[in-house]
PAKEBA-782192 format. One record per residue: x, y, z of N, C-alpha, C in turn; residue number from 0; residue in one letter. Coordinates in steps of 0.2 Angstrom, whole numbers, m for minus. Layout:
! PAKEBA-782192
+-------+-------+-------+-------+-------+-------+-------+-------+-------+------+--------+
!   n_x !   n_y !   n_z !  ca_x !  ca_y !  ca_z !   c_x !   c_y !   c_z ! semi ! drendo !
+-------+-------+-------+-------+-------+-------+-------+-------+-------+------+--------+
!     X !     Y !     Z !     X !     Y !     Z !     X !     Y !     Z !  NUM !      a !
...
+-------+-------+-------+-------+-------+-------+-------+-------+-------+------+--------+
//
This chain:
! PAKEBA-782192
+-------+-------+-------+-------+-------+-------+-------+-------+-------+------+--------+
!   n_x !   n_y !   n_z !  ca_x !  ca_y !  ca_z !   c_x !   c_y !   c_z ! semi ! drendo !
+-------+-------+-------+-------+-------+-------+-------+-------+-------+------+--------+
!   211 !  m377 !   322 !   207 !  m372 !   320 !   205 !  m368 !   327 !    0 !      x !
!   203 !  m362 !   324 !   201 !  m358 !   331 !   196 !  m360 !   335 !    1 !      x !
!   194 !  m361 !   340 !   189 !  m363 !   346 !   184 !  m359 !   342 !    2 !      x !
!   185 !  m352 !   343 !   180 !  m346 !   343 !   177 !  m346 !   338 !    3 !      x !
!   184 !  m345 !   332 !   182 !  m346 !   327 !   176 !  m351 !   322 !    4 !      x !
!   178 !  m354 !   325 !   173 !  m361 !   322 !   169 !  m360 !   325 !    5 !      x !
!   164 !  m360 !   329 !   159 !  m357 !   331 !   153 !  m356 !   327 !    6 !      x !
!   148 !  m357 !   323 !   143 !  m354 !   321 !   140 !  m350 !   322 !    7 !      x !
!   136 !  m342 !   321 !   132 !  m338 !   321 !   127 !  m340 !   319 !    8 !      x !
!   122 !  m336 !   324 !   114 !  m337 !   322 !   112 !  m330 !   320 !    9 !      x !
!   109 !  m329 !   314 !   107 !  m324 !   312 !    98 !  m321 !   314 !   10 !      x !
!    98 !  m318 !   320 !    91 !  m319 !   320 !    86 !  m318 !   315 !   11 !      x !
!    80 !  m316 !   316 !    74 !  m312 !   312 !    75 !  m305 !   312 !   12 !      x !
!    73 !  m302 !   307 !    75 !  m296 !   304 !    81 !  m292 !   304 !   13 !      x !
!    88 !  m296 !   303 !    92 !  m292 !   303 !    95 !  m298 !   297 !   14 !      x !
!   101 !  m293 !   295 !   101 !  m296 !   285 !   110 !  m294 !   285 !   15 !      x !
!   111 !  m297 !   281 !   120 !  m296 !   282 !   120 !  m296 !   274 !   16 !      x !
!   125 !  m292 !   272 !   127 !  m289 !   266 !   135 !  m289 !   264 !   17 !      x !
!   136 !  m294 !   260 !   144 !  m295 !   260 !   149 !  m292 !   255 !   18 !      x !
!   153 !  m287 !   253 !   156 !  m285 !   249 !   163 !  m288 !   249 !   19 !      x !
!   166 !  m286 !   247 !   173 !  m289 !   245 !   176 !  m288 !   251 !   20 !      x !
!   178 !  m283 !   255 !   180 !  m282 !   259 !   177 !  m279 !   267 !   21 !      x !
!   172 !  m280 !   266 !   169 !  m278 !   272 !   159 !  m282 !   274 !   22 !      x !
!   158 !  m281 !   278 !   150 !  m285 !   281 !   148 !  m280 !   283 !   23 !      x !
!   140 !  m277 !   279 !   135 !  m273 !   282 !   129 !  m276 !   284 !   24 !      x !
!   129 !  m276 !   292 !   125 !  m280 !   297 !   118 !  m274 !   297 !   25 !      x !
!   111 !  m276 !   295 !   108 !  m271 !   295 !   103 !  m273 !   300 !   26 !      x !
!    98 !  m271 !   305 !    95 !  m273 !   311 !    89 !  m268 !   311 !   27 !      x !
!    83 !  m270 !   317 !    80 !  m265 !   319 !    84 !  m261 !   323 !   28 !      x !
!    87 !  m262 !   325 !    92 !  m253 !   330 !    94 !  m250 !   327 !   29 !      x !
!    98 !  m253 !   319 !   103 !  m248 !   315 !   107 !  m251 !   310 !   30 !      x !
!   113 !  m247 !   309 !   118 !  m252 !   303 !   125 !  m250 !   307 !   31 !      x !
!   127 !  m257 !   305 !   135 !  m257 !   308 !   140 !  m262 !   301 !   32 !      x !
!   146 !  m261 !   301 !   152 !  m262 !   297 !   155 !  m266 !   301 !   33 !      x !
!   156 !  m271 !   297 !   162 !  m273 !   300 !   169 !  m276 !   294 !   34 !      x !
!   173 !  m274 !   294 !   179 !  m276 !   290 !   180 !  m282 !   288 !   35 !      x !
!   181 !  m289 !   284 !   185 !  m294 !   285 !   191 !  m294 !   283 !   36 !      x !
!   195 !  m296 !   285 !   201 !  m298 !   285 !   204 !  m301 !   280 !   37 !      x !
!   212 !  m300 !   278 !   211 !  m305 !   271 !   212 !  m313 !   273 !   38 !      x !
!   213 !  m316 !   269 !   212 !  m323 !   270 !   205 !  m327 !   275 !   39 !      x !
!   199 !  m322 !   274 !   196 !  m326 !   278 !   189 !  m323 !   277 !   40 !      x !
!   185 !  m328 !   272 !   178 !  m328 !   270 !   171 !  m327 !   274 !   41 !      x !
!   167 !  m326 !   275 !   162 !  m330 !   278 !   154 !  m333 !   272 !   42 !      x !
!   151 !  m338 !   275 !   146 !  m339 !   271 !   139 !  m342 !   276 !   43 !      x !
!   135 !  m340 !   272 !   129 !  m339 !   274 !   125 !  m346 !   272 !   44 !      x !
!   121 !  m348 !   275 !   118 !  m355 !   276 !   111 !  m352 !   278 !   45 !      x !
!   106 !  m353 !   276 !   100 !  m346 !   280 !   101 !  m345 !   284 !   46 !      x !
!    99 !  m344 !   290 !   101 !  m341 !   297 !   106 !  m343 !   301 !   47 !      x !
!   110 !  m346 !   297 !   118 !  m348 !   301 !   123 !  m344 !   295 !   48 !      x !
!   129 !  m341 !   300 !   135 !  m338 !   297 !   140 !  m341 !   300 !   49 !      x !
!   145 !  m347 !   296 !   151 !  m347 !   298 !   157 !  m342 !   295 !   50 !      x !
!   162 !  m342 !   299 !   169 !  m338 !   298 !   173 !  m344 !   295 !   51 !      x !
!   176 !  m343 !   288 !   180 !  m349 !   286 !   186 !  m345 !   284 !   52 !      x !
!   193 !  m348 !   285 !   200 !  m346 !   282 !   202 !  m349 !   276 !   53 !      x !
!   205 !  m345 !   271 !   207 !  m349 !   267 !   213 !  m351 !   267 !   54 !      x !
!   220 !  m350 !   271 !   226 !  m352 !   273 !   228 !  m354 !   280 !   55 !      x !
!   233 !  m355 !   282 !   234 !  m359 !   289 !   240 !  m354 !   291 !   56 !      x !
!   241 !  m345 !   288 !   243 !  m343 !   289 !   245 !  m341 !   296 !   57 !      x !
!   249 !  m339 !   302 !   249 !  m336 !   308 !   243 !  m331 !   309 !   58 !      x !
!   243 !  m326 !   305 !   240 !  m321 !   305 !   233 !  m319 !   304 !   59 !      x !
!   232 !  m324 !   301 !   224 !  m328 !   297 !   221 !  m332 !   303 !   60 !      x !
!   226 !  m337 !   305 !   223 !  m338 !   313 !   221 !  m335 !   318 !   61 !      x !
!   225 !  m330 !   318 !   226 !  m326 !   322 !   217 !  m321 !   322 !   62 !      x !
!   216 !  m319 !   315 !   210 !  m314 !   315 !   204 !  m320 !   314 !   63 !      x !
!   205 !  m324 !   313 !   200 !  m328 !   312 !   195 !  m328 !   319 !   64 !      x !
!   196 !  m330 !   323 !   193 !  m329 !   330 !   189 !  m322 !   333 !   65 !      x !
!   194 !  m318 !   332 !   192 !  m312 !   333 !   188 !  m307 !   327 !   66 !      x !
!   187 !  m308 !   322 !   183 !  m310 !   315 !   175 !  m312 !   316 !   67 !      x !
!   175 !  m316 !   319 !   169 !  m321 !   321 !   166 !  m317 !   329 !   68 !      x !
!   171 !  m315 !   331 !   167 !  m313 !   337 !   165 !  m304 !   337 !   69 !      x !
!   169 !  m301 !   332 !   167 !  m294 !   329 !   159 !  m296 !   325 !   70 !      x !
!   159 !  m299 !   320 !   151 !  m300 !   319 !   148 !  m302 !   322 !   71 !      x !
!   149 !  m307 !   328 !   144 !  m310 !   330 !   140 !  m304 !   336 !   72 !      x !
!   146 !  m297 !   337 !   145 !  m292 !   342 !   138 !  m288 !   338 !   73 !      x !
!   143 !  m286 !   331 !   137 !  m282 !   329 !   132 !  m284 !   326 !   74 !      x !
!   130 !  m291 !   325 !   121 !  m294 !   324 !   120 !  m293 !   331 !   75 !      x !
!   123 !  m296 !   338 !   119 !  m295 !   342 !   117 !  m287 !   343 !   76 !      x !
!   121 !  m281 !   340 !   121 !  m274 !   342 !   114 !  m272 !   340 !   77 !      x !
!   114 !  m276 !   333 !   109 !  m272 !   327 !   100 !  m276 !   330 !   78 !      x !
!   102 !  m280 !   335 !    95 !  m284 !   336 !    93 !  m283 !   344 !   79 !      x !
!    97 !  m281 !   350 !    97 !  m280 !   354 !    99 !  m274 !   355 !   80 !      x !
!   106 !  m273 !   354 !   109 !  m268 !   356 !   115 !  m268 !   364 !   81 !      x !
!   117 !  m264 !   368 !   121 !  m267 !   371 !   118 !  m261 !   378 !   82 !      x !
!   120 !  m262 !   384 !   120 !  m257 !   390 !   125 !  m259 !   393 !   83 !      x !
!   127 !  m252 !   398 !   132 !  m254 !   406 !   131 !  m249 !   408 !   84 !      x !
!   129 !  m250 !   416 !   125 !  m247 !   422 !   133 !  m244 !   422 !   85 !      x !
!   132 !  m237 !   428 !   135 !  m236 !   431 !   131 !  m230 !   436 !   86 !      x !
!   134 !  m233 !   444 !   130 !  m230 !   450 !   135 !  m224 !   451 !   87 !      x !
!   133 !  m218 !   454 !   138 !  m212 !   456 !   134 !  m212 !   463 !   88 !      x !
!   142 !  m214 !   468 !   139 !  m215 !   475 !   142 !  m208 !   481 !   89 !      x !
!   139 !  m205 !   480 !   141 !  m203 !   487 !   135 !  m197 !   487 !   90 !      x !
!   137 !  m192 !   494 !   133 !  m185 !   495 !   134 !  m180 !   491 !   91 !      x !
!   126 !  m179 !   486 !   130 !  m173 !   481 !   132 !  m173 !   475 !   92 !      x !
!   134 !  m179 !   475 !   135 !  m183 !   467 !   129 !  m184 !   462 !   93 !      x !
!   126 !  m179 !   457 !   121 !  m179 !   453 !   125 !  m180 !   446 !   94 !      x !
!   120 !  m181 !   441 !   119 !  m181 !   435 !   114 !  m180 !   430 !   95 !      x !
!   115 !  m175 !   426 !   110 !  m173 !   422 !   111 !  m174 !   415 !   96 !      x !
!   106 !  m173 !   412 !   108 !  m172 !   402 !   105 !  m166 !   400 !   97 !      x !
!   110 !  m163 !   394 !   109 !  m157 !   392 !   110 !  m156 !   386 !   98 !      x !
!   103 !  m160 !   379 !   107 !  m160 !   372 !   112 !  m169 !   373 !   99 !      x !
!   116 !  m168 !   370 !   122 !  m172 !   368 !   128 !  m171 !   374 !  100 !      x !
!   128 !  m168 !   379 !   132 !  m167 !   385 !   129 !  m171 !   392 !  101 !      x !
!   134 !  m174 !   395 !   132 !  m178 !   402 !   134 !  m172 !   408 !  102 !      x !
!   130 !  m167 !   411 !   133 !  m165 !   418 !   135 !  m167 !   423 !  103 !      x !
!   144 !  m170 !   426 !   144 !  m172 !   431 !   144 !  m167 !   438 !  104 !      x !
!   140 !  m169 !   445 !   144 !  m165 !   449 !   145 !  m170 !   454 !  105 !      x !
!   152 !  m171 !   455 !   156 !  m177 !   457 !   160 !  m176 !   464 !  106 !      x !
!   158 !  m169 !   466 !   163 !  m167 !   473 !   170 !  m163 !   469 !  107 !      x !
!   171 !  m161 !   465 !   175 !  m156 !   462 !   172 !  m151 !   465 !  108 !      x !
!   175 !  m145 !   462 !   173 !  m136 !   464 !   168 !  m134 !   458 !  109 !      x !
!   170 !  m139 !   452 !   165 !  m137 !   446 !   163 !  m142 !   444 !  110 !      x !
!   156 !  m143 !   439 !   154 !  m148 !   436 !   159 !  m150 !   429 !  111 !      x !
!   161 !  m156 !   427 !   161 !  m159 !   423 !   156 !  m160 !   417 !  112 !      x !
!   158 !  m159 !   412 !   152 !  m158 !   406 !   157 !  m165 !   402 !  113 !      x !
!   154 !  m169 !   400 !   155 !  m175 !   396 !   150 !  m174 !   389 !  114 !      x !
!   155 !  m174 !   386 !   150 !  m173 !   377 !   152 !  m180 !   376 !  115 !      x !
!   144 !  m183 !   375 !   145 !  m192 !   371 !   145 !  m191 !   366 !  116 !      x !
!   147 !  m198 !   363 !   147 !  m199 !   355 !   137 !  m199 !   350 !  117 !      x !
!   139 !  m196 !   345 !   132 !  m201 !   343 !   133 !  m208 !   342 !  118 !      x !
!   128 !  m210 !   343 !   125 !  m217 !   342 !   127 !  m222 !   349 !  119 !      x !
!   125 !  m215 !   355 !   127 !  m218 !   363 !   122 !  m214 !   365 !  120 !      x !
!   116 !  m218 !   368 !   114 !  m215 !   373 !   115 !  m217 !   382 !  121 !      x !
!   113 !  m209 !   384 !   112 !  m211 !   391 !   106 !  m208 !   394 !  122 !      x !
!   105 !  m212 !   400 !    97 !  m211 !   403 !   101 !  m209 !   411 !  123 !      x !
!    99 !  m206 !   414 !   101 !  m204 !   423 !    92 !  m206 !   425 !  124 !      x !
!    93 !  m209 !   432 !    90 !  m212 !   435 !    92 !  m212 !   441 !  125 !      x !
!    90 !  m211 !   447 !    89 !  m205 !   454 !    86 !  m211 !   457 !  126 !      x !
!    88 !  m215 !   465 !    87 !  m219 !   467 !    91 !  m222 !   474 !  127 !      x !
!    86 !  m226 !   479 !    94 !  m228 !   483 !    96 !  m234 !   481 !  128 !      x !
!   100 !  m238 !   483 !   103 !  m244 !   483 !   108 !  m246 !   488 !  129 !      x !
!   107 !  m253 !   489 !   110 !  m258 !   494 !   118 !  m254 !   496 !  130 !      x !
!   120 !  m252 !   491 !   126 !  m249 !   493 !   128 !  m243 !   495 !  131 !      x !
!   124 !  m239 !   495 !   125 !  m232 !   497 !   118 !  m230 !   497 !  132 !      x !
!   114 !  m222 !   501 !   110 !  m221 !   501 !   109 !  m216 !   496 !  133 !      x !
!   112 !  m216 !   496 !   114 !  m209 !   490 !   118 !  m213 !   483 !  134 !      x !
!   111 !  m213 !   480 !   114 !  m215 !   473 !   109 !  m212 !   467 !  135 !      x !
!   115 !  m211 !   461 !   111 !  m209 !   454 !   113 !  m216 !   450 !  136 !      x !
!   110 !  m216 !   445 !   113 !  m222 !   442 !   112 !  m218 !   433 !  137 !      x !
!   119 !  m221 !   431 !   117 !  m221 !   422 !   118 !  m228 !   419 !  138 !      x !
!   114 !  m226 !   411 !   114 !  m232 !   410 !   115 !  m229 !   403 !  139 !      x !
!   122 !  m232 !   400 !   125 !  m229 !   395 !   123 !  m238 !   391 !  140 !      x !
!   117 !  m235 !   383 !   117 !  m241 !   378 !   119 !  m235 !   371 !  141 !      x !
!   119 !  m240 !   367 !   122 !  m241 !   362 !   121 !  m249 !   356 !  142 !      x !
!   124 !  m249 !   350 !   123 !  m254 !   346 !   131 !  m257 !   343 !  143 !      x !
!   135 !  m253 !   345 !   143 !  m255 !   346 !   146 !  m255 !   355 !  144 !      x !
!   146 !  m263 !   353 !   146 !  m266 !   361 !   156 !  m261 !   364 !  145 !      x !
!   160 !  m259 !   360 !   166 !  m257 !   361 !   166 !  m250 !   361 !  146 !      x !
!   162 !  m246 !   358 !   159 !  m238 !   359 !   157 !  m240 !   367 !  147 !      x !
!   151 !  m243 !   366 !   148 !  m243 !   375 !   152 !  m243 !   379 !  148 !      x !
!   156 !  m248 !   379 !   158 !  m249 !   384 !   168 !  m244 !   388 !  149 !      x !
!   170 !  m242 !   380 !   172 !  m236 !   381 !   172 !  m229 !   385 !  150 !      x !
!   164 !  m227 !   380 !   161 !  m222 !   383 !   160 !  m220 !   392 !  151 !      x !
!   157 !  m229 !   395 !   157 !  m233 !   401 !   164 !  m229 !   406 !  152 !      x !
!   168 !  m234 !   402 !   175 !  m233 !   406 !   177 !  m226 !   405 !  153 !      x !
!   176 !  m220 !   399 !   180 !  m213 !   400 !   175 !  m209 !   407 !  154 !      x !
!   167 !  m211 !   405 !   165 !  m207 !   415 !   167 !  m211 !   418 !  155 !      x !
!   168 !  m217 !   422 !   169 !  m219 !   427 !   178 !  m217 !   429 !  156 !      x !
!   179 !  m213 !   423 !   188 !  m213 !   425 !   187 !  m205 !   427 !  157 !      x !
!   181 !  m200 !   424 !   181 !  m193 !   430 !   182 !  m194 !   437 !  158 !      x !
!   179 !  m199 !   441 !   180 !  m199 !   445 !   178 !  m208 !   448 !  159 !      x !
!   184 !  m212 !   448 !   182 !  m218 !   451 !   184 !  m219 !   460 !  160 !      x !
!   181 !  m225 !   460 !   181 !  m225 !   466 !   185 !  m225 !   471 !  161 !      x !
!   185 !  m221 !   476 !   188 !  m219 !   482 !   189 !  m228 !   486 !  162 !      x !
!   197 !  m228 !   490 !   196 !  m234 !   490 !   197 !  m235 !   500 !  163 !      x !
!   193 !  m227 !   503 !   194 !  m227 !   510 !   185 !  m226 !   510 !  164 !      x !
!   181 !  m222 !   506 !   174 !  m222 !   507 !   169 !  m225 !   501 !  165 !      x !
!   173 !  m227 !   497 !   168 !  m228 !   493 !   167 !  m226 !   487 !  166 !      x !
!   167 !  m217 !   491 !   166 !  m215 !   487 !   166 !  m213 !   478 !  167 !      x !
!   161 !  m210 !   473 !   166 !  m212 !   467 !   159 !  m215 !   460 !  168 !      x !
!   161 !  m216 !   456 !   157 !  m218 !   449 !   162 !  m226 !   450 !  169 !      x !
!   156 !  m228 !   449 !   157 !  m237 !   447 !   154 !  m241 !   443 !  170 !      x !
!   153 !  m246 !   441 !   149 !  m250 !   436 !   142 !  m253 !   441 !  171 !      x !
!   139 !  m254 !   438 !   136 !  m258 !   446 !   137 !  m266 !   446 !  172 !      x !
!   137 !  m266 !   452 !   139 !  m274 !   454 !   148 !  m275 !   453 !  173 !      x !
!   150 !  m267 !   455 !   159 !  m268 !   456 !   159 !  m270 !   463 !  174 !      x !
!   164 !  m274 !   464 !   167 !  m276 !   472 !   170 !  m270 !   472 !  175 !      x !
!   170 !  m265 !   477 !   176 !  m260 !   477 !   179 !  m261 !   487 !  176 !      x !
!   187 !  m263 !   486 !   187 !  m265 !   493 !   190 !  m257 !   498 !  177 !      x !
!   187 !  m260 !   503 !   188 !  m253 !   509 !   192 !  m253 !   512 !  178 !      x !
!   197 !  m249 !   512 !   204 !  m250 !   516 !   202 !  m246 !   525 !  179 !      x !
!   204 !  m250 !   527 !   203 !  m248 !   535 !   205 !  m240 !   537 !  180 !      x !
!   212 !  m238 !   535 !   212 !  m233 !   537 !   218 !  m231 !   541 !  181 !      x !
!   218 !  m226 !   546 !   222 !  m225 !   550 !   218 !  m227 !   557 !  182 !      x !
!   225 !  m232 !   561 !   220 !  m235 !   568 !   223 !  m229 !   573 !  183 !      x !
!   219 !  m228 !   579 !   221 !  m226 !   585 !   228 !  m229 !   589 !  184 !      x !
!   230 !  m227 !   591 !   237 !  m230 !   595 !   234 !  m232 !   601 !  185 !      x !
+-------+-------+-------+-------+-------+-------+-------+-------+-------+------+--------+
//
């Protein structure tokens, strides 16, 4: 059996799971989210325990089985928490604003960058210094679909990531980014 798989979920308080033929609606204090199941593989509910069961020994059944169990266990934790990821914008100049449903980058290009999010993605900009540069803004992109977040996360960090002589650049925070020495004197 799968490791992951077999795993038990805990369903906390106030969030309720709805089972149709072919799919789970997980419903929370933050929102509602869908999740698929796959054929050959049931789940059942025990009160606040959900196991992921298979009913063949399929390749393919094993194979979703695992990854089945850790899709709900994402979206009960969405629907009850929710999910974030920081990201610092470090250098001189480097600002961030929100306008409506659009992110403004101004990243050291000639023009700003306009980022349109998705709904059901928020972000907050946050103006501050930090250990690692003096000049930092910080976002802090949440959301209830941990794979949205974390998408959304990695499409700003890819306008402009990190420079790998100064630094500088969009990063997650607490990235190691290493600093290449450069050109030496003779």
């Amino acid at each position: 059996m799968s490791r992951v798989g077999k795993n038990p979920i805990e369903i906390p308080s106030g969030v309720e799971l709805k089972i149709h033929t072919d799919r789970v609606i997980v419903k929370g204090p933050k929102g509602l989210m869908e999740t698929a199941i796959p054929q050959g593989i049931h789940l059942d509910i025990n009160g606040e325990i959900a196991e992921a069961k298979r009913d063949n020994e399929n390749q393919k059944t094993r194979a979703l089985h695992g990854l089945f169990r850790s899709l709900l266990a994402n979206a009960i934790s969405g629907v009850s928490q929710g999910f974030s990821k920081e990201l610092d914008l470090v250098g001189i100049g480097y600002r961030a604003a929100i306008q409506g449903k659009v992110l403004n980058l101004s990243v050291g290009f000639s023009h700003k960058v306009e980022f349109p999010f998705p709904e059901g993605i928020e972000i907050k900009v946050e103006k501050g210094r930090s250990q690692i540069a003096n000049y930092v803004a910080t976002l802090q992109v949440t959301g209830i679909d941990k794979a949205r977040v974390g998408q959304v996360a990695a499409d700003i960090r890819k306008v402009r990531p990190p420079d790998a002589y100064k630094g500088k650049g969009i990063r997650y925070r607490n990235e190691l980014v290493r600093i290449k020495v450069g050109k030496k004197g003779v």
